[in-house]
FIDREN-169024 format. One record per residue (C-alpha): y, x, z; residue in three letters. Coordinates in steps of 0.25 Angstrom, whole numbers, plus 2048, in hexadecimal, padded with zeros to 3 digits. Each point is the difference from the previous one (the first is absolute). Example, Ala and Ser with C-alpha at 12.3 -4.5 7.8 and 13.67 -1.06 7.14 Angstrom:
2
7EE83181FALA/80E8067FESER/
% end
This chain:
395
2F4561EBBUNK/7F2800801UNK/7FE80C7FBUNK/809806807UNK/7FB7FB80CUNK/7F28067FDUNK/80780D7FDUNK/80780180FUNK/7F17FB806UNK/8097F3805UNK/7F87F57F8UNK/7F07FB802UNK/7F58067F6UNK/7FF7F27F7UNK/8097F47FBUNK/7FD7F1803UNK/7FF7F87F3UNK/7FB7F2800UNK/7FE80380FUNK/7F480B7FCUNK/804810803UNK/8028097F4UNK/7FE80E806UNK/80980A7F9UNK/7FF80E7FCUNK/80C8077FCUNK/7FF80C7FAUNK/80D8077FBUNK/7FC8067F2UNK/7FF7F17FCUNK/80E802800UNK/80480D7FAUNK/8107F8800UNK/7FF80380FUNK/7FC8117FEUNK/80C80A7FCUNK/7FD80A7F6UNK/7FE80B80AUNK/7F67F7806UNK/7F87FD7F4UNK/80080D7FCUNK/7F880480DUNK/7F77F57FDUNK/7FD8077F3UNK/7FF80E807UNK/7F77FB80BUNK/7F67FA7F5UNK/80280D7F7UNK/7FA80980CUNK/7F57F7805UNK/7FB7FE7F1UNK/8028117FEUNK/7F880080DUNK/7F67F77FDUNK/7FD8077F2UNK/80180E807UNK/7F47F9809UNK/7F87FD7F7UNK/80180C7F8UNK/7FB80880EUNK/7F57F6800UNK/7FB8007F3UNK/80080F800UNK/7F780180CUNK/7F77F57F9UNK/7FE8077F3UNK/80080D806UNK/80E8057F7UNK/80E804801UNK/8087F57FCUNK/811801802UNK/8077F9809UNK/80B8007F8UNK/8067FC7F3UNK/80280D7F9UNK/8098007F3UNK/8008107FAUNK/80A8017F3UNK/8068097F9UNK/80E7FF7FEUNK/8007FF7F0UNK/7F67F7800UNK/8037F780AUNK/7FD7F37F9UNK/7F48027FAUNK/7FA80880DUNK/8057F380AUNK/7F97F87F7UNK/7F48077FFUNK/7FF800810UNK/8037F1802UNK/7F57FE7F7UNK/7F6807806UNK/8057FC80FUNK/7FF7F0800UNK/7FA80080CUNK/80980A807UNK/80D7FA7FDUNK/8027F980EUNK/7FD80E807UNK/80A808806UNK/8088077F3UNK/8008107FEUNK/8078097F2UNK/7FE80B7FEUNK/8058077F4UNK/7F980B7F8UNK/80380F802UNK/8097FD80CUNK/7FC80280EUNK/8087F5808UNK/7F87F6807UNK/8057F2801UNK/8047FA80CUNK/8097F77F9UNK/8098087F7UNK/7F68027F4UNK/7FD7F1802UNK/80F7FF7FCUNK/8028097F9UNK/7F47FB7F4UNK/8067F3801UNK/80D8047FCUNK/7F98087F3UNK/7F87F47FEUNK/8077F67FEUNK/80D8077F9UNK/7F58047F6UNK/7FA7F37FEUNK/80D7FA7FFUNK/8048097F6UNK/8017FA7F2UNK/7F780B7F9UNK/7F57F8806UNK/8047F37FAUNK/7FC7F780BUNK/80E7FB805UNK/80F8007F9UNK/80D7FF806UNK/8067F37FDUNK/8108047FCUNK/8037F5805UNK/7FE80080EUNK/7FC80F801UNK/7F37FB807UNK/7F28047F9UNK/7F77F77FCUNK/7F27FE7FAUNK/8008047EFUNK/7FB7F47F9UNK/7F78087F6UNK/7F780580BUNK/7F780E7FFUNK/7F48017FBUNK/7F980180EUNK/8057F980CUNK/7FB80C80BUNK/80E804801UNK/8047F3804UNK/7F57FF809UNK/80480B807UNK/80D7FE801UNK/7FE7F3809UNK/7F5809807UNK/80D808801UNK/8087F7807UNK/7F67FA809UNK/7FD80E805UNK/810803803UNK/8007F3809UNK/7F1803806UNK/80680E803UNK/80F7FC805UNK/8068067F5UNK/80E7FD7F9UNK/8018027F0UNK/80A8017F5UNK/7FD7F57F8UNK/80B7F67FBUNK/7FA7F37FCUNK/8047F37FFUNK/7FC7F780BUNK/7F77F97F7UNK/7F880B803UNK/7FC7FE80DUNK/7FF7F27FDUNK/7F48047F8UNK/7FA80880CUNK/8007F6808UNK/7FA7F57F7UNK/80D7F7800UNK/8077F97F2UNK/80A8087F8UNK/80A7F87F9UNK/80E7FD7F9UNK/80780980CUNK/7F780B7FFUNK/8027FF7EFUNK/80E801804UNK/80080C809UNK/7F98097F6UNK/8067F87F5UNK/80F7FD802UNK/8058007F3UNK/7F57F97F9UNK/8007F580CUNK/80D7FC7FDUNK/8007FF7F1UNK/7F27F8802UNK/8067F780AUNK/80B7FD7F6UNK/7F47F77F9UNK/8037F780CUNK/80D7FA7F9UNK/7F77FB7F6UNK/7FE7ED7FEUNK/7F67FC80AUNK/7F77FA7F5UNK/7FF8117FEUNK/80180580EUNK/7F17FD802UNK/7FC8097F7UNK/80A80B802UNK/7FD800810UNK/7EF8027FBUNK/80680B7F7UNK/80A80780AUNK/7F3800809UNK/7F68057F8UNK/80A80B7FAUNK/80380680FUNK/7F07FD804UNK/7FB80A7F4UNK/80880B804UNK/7FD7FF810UNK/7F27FC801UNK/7F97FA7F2UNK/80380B7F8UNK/7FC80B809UNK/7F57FB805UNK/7F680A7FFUNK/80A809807UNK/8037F780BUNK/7F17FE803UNK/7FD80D800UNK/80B804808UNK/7FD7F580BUNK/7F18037FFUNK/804810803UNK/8097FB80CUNK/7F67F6806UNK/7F680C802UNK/807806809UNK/8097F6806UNK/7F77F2804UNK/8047FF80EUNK/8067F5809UNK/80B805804UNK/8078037F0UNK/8007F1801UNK/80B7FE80AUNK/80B8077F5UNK/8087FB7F9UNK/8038067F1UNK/80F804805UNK/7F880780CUNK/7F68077F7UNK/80A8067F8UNK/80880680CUNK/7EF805806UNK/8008067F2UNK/80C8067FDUNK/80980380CUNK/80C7F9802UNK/80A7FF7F5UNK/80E802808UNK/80B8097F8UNK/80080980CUNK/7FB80480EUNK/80780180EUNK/7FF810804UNK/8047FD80EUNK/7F57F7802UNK/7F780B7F8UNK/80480A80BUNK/7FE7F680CUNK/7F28007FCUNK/7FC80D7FDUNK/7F980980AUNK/7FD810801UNK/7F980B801UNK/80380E802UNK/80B7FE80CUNK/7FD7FE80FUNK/8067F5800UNK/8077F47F6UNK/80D804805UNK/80080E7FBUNK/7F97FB7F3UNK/80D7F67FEUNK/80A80C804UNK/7F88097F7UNK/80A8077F5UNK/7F67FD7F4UNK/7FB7F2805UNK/8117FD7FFUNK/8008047F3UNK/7F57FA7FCUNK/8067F2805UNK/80E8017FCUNK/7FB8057F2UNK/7F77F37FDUNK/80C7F8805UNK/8088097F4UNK/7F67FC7F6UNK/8007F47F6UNK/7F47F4802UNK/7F98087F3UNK/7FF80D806UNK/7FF7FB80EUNK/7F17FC7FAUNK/7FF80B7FAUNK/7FE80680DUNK/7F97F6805UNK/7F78017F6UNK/7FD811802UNK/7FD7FB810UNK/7F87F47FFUNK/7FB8007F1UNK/8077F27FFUNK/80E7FD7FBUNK/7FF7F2806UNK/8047FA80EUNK/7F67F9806UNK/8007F07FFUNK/8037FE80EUNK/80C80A800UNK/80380F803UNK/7FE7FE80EUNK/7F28007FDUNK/7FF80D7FAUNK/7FA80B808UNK/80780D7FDUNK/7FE80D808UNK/80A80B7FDUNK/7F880E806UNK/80680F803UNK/7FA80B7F9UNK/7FF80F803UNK/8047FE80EUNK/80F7FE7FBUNK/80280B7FAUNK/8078017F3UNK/7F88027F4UNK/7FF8007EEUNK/7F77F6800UNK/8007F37F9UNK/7FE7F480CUNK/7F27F97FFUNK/7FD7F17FFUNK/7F27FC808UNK/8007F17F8UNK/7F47FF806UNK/8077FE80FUNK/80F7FD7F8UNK/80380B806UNK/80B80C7FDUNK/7FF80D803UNK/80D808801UNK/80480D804UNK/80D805809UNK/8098047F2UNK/80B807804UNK/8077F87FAUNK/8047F17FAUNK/8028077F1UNK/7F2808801UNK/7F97F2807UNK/8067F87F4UNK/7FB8087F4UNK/7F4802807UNK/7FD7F1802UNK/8057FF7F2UNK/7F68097F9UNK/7F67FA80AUNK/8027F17FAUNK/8028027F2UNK/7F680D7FBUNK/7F27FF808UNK/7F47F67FDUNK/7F2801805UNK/7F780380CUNK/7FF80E805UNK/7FB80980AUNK/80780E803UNK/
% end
């Protein structure tokens, strides 16, 4: 009540115990139960700027002072087939920079990145990270989630980057596909795994080793200590290098106050979107705005945005994201919800009909459609559109 008191201004600046006042300060981030996700997400936004602002300040400074260009930004240039090993190169040689403001690029392709190609290299990255040619992580059959290879590679850089990775996804505010077991995000924020997070990756194997429970209690002793230490060797002992290097790519990056208010469950909607089976086109719509029509009205009785609409509503959850994917460069809802997702649907050519394929500006989540003639012509378009192209161009 106290507290509460404080919070509405109705209660004195101090306590009286033992007749001596206590002067309180209440701050609300020591008490993160209090914030909603949205709100802590903010929180991390708000200390992402200022820190990108701060570095971007004393990049100018330092320029002036020693009398050299130095950037502003975090710049990451790639190419496509060598995505790994170039992001790596670049972390390497930006240690300093990873707390400025973030910019990709990818070679021999002339789009500039105003948030699509910051998407975009993220989605390459991590699939070919992930990918079991690289030997870093396997997919545990089963649960279907990946985890950490108990025989590590020779070199630990890739793991290093791949927590730098993940730290600059939540630095930037942007969602991934990664499917891990919580355990995971345990790790991130330096909290204990145990027998829960054995049995979320582990089910099967849980189960048979807690059968060792119906053991005499003289045993029972023993077989606890074993059950233990069998599930600790595949979630931390055994992978431990990986784990630390993971952690120590992650902390570069991400050593803020505000990580501090998550919880794992929260990290893991930050990191990966939210996980619901489907999405509510309605709201979608409700949320959207335009560009191209005098007015939201003519946008909304616009033949080709009612197409538009009543074809997503026609699609199943997969290819719904797949759409969403070609707009945004993200299959994934944002953890607070569709509501939250800005998306812009503009007219092209001055609504007149035309061959061309629509545009996707995932820079801005943006779709840029033509006037079809009609719902047939718009569809296959839109198809063509979401399953063939890839890559940044200018024409």
């Amino acid at each position: 009540q106290t507290v509460i008191d404080y919070i509405h201004g109705t209660a004195d600046n101090y306590l009286l115990i033992d007749d001596r006042p206590q002067y309180l300060q209440f701050y609300l981030c020591q008490y993160p139960f209090l914030i909603t996700l949205g709100g802590k997400i903010s929180i991390l936004e708000y200390e992402a700027r200022r820190q990108m602002e701060r570095k971007a300040e004393e990049a100018f400074i330092n320029s002036l002072d020693k009398r050299i260009a130095l950037d502003v930004y975090f710049k990451v240039r790639v190419r496509r087939s060598h995505i790994v090993q170039d992001s790596l190169i670049c972390i390497e040689l930006n240690q300093n920079n990873l707390k400025k403001s973030l910019r990709v690029q990818f070679v021999n392709e002339p789009g500039v990145d105003a948030g699509g190609l910051k998407k975009e290299w993220f989605l390459l990255l991590t699939r070919a990270l992930f990918s079991s040619r690289t030997g870093m992580l396997h997919n545990v059959d089963q649960s279907n989630l990946l985890w950490f290879n108990v025989i590590p590679l020779r070199k630990l850089e890739l793991y290093y980057l791949f927590g730098a990775v993940l730290g600059l996804a939540i630095y930037n505010s942007t969602i991934l596909d990664l499917n891990f077991p919580l355990g995971l995000y345990k790790t991130l924020l330096g909290l204990p795994v145990g027998l829960s997070d054995y049995k979320d990756l582990y089910p099967e194997a849980a189960r048979n080793l807690f059968k060792l429970r119906d053991f005499s209690a003289e045993e029972l002793e023993a077989v606890e200590m074993y059950i233990d230490k069998y599930a600790r060797f595949f979630l931390t002992d055994g992978i431990e290098g990986q784990l630390n290097a993971l952690k120590s790519g992650f902390s570069s990056v991400m050593d803020g106050n505000a990580f501090s208010l998550f919880l794992p469950e929260e990290i893991q909607l930050l990191l990966c979107g939210s996980e619901q089976g489907s999405f509510d086109v309605e709201v979608l719509k409700s949320v959207t705005s335009y560009g191209g029509w005098s007015r939201k009205e003519d946008a909304e009785h616009s033949k080709a945005v009612k197409w538009f609409w009543d074809y997503l509503s026609s699609l199943t959850f997969q290819q719904q994201k797949k759409v969403l994917l070609f707009i945004t460069g993200s299959d994934r809802v944002p953890a607070t919800g569709i509501q939250n997702l800005t998306l812009r649907i503009t007219r092209l050519n001055n609504g007149k009909d035309s061959d061309r394929l629509p545009i996707a500006h995932t820079c801005f989540n943006e779709l840029a459609l033509y006037e079809y003639s009609s719902r047939e012509k718009m569809v296959d378009k839109l198809l063509k559109a979401v399953n063939m192209l890839a890559g940044f161009g200018i024409q």
